[in-house]
C-alpha positions as CSV (number, residue, x, y, z in Angstrom):
1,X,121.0,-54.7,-32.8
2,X,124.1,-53.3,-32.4
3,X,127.6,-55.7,-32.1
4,X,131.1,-55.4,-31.5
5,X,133.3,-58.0,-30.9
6,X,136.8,-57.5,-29.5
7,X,139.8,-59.2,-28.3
8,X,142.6,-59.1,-25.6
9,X,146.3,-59.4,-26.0
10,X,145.8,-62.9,-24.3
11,X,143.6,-64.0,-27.4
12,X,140.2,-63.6,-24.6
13,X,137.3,-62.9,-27.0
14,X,133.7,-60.4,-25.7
15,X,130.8,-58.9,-27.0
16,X,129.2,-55.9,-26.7
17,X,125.5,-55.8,-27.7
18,X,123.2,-53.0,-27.8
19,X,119.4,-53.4,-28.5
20,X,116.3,-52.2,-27.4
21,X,116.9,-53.7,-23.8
22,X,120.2,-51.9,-23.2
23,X,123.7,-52.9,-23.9
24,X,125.4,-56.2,-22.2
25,X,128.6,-57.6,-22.5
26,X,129.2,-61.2,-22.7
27,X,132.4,-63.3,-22.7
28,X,133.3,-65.8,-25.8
29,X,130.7,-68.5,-24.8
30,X,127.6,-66.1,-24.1
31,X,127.4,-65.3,-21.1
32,X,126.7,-62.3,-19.8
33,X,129.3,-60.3,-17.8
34,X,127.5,-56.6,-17.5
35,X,124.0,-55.4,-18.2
36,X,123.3,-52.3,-18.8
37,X,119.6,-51.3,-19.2
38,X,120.2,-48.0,-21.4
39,X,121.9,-47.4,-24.2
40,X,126.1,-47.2,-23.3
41,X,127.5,-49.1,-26.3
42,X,129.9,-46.4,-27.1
43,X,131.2,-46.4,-23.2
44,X,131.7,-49.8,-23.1
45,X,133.7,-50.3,-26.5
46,X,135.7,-47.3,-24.7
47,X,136.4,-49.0,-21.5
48,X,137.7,-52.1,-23.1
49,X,140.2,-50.1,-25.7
50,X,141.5,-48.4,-22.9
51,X,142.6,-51.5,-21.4
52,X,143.9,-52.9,-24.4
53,X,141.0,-54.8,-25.9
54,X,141.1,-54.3,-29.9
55,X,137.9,-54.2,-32.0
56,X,137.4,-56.8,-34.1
57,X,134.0,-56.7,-35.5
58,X,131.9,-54.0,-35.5
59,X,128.6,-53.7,-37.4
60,X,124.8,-54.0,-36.9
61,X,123.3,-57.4,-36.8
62,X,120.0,-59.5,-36.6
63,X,118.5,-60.2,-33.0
64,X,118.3,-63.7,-31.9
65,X,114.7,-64.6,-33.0
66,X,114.3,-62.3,-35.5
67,X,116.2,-64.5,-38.4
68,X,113.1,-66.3,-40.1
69,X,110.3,-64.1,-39.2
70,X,107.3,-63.9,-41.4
71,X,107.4,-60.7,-43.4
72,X,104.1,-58.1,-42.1
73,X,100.9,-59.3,-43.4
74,X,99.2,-56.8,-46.2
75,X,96.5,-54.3,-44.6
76,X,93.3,-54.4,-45.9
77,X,94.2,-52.1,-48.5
78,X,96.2,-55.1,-50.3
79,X,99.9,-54.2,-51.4
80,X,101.9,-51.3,-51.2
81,X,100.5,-49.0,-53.5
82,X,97.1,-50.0,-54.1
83,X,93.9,-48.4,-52.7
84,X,90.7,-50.1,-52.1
85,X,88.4,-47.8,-53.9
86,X,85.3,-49.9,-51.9
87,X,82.6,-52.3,-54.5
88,X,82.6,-50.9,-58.0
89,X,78.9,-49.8,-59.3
């Protein structure tokens, strides 16, 4: 997911993030002031600097949830780089 924090003369903090489900913008405690169900990051960031919101942050991050997840489990081929040549004779 895709993040940029910025910040307004008055010291008002938002975020914009972009993931699979779009980009939304949300205000310094979370909650969400747009929604936008495509990708319009870019757009967005571009709005604010035009009204004199400064980038602060910028960068890609973890999604909520995804901090923590197991790793994939191996196929049945075992690890990377090994074949199953089937029951030895």
């Amino acid at each position: 997911m895709r993040r940029t924090v910025m910040t307004s003369a008055g010291g008002q903090r938002i975020a914009i993030e972009t993931g699979d489900a779009g980009t939304e913008v949300l205000d310094s405690s979370g909650a969400v002031l747009a929604t936008h169900g495509t990708d319009r990051h870019e757009e967005m960031v571009a709005a604010h600097s035009q009204t004199g919101w400064k980038v602060v942050e910028n960068g890609d991050v973890q999604p909520p949830g995804a901090a923590g997840s197991p790793p994939p489990e191996e196929g049945p081929a075992g690890p990377a780089g090994e074949v199953d040549g089937g029951p030895s004779s």
